[in-house]
N, CA, C and O atoms as a printed pandas DataFrame, in Angstrom:
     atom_number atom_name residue_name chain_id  residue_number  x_coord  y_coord  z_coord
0              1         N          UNK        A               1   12.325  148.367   75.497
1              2        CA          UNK        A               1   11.882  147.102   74.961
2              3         C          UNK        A               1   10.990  147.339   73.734
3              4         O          UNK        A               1   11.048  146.761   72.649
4              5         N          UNK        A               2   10.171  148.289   74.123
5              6        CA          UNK        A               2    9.442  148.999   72.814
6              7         C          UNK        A               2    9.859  148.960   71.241
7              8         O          UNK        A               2    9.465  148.288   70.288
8              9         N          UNK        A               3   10.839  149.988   71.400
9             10        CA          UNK        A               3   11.586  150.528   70.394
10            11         C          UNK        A               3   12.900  149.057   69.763
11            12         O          UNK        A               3   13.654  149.242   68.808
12            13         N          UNK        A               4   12.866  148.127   70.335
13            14        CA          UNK        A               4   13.952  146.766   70.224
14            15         C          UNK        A               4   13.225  145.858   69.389
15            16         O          UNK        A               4   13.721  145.126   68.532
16            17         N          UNK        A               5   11.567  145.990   69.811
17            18        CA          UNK        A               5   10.667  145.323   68.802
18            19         C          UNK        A               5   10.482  145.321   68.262
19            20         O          UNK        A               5   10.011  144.345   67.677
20            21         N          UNK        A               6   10.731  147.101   67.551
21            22        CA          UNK        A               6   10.440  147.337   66.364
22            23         C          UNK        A               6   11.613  147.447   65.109
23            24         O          UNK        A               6   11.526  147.946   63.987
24            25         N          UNK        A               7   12.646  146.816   65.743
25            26        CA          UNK        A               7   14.205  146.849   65.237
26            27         C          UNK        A               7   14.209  145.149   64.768
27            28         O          UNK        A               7   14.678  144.773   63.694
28            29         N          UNK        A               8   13.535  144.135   65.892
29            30        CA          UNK        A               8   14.201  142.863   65.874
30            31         C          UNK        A               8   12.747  141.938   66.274
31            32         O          UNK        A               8   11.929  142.660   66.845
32            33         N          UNK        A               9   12.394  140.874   66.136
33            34        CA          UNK        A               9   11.580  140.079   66.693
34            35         C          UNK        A               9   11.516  139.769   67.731
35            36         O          UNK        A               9   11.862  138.610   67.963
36            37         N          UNK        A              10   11.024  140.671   68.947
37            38        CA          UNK        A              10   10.648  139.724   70.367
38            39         C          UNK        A              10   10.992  138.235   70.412
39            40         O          UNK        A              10   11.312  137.854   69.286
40            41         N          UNK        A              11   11.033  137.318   71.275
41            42        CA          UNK        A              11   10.538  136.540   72.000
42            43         C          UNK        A              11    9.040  136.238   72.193
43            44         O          UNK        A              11    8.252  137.181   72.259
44            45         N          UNK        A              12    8.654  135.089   72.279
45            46        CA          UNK        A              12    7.357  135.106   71.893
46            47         C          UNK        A              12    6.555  135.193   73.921
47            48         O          UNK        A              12    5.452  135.440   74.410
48            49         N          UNK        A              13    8.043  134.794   74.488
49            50        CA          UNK        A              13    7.285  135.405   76.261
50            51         C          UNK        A              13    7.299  136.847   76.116
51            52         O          UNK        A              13    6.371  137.587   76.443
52            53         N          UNK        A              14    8.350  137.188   75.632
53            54        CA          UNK        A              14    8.541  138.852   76.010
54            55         C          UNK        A              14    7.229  139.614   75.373
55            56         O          UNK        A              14    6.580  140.519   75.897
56            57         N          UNK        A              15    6.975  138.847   73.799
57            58        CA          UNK        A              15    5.444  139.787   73.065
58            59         C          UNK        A              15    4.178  139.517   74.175
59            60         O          UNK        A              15    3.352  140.392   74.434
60            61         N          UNK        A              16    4.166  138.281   74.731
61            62        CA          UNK        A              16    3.300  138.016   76.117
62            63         C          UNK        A              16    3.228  138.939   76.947
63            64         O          UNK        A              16    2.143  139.502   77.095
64            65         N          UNK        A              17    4.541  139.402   77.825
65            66        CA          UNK        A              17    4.499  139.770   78.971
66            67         C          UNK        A              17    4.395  141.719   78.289
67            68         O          UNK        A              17    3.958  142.637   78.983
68            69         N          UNK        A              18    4.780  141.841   77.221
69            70        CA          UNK        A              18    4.413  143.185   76.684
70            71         C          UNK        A              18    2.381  143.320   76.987
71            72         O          UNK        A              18    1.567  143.990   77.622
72            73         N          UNK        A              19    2.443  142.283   76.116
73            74        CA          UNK        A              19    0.262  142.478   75.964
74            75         C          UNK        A              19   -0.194  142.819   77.246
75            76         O          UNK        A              19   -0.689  143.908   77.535
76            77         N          UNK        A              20   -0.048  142.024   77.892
77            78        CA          UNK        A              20    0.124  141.814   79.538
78            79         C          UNK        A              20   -0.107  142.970   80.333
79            80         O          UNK        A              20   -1.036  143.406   81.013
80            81         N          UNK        A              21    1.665  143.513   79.857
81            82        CA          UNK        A              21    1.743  145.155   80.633
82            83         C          UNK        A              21    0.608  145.744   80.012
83            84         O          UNK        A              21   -0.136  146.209   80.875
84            85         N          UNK        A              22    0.156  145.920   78.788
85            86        CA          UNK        A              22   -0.604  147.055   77.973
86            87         C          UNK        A              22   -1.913  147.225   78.477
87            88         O          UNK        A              22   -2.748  148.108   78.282
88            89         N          UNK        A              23   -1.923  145.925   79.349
89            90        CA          UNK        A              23   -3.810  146.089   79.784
90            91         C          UNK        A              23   -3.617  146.547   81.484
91            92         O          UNK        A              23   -4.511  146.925   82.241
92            93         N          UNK        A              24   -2.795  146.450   81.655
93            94        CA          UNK        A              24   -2.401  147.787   83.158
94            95         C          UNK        A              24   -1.679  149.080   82.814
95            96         O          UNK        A              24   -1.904  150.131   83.416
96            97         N          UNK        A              25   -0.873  148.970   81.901
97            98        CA          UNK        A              25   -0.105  150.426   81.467
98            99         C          UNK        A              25   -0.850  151.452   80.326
99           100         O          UNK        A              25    0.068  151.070   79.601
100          101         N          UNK        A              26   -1.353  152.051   79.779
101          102        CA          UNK        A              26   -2.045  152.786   78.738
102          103         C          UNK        A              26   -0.928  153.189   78.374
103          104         O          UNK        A              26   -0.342  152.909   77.328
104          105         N          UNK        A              27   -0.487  154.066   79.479
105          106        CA          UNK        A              27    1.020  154.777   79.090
106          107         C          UNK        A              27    2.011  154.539   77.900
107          108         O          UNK        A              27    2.336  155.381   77.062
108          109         N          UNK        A              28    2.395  153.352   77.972
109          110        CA          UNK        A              28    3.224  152.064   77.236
110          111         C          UNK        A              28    2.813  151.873   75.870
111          112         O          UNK        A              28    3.451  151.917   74.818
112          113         N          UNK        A              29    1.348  151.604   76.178
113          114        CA          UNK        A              29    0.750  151.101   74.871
114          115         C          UNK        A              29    0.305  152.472   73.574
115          116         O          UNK        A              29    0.271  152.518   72.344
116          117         N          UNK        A              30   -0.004  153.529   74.815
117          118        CA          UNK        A              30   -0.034  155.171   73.532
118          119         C          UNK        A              30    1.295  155.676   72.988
119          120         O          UNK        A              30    1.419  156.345   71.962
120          121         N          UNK        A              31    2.717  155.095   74.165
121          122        CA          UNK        A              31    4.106  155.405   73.484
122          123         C          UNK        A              31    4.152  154.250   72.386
123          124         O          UNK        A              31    4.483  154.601   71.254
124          125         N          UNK        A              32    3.854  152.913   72.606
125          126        CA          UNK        A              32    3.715  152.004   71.263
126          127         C          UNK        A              32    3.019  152.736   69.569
127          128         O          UNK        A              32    3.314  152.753   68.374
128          129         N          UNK        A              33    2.198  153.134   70.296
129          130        CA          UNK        A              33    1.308  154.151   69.042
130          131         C          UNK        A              33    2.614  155.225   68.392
131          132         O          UNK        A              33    3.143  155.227   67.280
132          133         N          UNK        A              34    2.842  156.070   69.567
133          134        CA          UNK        A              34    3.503  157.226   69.019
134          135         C          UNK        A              34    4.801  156.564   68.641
135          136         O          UNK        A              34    5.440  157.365   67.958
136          137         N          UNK        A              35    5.379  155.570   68.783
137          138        CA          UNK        A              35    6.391  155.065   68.377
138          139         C          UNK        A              35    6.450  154.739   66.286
139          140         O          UNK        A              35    7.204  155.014   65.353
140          141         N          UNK        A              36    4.921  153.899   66.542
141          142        CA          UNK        A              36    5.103  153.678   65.336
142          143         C          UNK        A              36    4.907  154.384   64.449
143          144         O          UNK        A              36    5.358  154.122   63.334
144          145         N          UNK        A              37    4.096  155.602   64.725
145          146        CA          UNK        A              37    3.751  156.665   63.937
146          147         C          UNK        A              37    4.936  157.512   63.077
147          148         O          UNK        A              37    5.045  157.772   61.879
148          149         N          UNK        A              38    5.926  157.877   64.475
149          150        CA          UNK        A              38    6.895  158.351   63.908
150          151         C          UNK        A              38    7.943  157.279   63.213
151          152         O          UNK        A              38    8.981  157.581   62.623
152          153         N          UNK        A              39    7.661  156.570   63.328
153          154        CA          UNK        A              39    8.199  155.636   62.069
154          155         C          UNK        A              39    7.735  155.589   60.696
155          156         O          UNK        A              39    8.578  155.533   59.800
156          157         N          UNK        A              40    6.814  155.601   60.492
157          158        CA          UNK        A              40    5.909  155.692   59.330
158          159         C          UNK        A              40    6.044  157.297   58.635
159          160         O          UNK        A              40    5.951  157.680   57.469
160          161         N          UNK        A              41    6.203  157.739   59.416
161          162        CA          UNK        A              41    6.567  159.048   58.634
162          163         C          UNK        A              41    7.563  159.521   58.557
163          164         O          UNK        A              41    7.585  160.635   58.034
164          165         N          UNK        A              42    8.528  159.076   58.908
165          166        CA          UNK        A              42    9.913  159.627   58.559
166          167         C          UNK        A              42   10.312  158.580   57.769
167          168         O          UNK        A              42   11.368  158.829   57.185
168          169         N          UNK        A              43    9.717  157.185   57.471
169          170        CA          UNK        A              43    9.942  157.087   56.031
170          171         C          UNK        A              43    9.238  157.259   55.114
171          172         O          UNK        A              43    9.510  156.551   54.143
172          173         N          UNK        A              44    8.045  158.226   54.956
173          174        CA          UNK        A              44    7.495  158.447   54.157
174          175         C          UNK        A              44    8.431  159.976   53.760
175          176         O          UNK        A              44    8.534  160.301   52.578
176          177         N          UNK        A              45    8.942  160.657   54.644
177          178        CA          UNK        A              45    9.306  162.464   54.454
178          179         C          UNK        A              45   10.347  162.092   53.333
179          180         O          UNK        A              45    9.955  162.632   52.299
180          181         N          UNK        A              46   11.234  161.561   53.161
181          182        CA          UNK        A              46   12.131  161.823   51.839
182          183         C          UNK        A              46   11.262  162.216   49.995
183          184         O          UNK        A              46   11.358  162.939   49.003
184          185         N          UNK        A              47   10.504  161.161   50.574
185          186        CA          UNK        A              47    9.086  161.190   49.137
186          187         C          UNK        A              47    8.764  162.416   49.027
187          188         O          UNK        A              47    8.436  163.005   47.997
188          189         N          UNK        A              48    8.870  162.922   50.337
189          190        CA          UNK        A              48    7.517  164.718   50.547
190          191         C          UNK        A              48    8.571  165.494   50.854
191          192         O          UNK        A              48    8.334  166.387   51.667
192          193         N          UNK        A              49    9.828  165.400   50.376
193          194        CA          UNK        A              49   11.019  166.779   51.066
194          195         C          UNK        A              49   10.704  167.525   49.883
195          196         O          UNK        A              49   10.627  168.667   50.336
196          197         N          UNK        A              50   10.477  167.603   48.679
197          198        CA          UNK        A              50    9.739  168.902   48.076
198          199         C          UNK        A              50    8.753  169.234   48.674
199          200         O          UNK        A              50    8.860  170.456   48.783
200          201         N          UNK        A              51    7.620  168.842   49.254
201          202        CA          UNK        A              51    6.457  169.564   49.414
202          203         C          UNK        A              51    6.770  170.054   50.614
203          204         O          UNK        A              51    5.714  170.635   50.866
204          205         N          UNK        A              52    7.732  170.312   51.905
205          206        CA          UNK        A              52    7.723  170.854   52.631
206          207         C          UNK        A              52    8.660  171.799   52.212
207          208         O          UNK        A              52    8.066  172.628   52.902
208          209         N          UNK        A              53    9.398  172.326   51.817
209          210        CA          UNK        A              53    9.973  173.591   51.173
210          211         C          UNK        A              53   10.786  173.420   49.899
211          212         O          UNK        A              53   11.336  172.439   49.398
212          213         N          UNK        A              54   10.671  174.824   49.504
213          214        CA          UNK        A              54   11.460  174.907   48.241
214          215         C          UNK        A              54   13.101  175.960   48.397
215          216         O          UNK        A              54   14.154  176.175   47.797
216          217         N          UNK        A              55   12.454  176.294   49.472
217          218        CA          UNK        A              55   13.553  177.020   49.853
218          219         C          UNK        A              55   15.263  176.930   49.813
219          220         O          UNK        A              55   15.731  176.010   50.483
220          221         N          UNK        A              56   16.186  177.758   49.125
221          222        CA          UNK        A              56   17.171  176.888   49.187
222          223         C          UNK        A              56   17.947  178.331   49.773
223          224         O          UNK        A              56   17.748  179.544   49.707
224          225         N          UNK        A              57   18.946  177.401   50.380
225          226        CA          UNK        A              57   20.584  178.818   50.669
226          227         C          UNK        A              57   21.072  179.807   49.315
227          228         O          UNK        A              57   20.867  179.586   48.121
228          229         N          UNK        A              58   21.564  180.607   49.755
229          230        CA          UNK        A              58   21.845  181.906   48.823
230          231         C          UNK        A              58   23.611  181.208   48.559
231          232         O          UNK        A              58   24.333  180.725   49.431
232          233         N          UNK        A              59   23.842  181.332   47.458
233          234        CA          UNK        A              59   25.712  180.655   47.283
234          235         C          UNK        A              59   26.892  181.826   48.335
235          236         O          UNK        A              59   28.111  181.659   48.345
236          237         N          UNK        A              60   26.394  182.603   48.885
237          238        CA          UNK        A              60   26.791  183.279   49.771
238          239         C          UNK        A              60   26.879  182.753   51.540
239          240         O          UNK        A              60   27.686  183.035   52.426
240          241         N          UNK        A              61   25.864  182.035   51.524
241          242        CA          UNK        A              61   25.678  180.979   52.756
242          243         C          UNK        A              61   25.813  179.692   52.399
243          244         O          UNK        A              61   25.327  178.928   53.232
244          245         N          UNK        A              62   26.257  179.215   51.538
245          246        CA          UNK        A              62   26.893  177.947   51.156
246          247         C          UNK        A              62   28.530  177.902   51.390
247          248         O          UNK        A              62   29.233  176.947   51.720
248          249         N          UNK        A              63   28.863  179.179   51.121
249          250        CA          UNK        A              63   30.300  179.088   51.135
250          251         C          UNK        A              63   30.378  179.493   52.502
251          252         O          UNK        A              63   31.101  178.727   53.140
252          253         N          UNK        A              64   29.764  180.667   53.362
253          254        CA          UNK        A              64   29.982  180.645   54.903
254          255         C          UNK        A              64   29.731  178.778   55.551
255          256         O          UNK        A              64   30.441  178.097   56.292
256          257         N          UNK        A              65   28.770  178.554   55.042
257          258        CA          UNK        A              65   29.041  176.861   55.673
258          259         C          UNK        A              65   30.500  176.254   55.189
259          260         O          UNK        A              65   31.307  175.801   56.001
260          261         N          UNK        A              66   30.648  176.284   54.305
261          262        CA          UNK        A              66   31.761  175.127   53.895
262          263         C          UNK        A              66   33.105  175.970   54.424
263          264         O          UNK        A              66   34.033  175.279   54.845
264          265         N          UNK        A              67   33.234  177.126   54.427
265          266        CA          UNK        A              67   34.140  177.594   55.329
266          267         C          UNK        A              67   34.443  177.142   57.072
267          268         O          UNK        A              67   35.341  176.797   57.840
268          269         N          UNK        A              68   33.057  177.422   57.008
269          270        CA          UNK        A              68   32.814  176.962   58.806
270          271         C          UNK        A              68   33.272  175.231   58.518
271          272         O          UNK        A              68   34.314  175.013   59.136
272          273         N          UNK        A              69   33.046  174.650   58.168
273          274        CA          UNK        A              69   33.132  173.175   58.496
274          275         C          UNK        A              69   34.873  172.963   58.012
275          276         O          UNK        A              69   35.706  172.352   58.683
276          277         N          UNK        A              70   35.062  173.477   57.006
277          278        CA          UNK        A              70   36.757  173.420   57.006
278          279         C          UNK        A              70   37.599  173.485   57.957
279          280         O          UNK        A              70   38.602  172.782   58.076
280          281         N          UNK        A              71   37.165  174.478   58.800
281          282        CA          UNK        A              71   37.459  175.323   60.053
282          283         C          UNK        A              71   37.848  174.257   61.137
283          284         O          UNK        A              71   38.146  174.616   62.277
């Protein structure tokens, strides 16, 4: 239900009966956290795919891939 909310607009019982759960569940409400977090940063990583490596394949392991996938 979590992850549906953050795709589409609840119901305005269902955003109720969510609040609801959150003040008996912690559980729920720290996966709500970690939910959105990793949202926020995986659309931020395309911006930052240089700063996490520069590293690239050798044209020797480019062609073992494209071989393999022909395959």
């Amino acid at each position: 239900m979590l992850s549906l909310g953050m795709d589409k607009q609840l119901s305005l019982m269902m955003r109720m009966k969510l609040r609801i759960h959150y003040l008996m569940c912690s559980f729920c409400e720290r996966y709500m956290k970690q939910l959105k977090y990793i949202r926020q940063v995986s659309r931020e990583f395309p911006d930052k795919i240089g700063e996490v490596s520069d590293a690239s394949l050798s044209p020797d392991a480019k062609e073992q891939i494209k071989a393999a996938l022909r395959r």
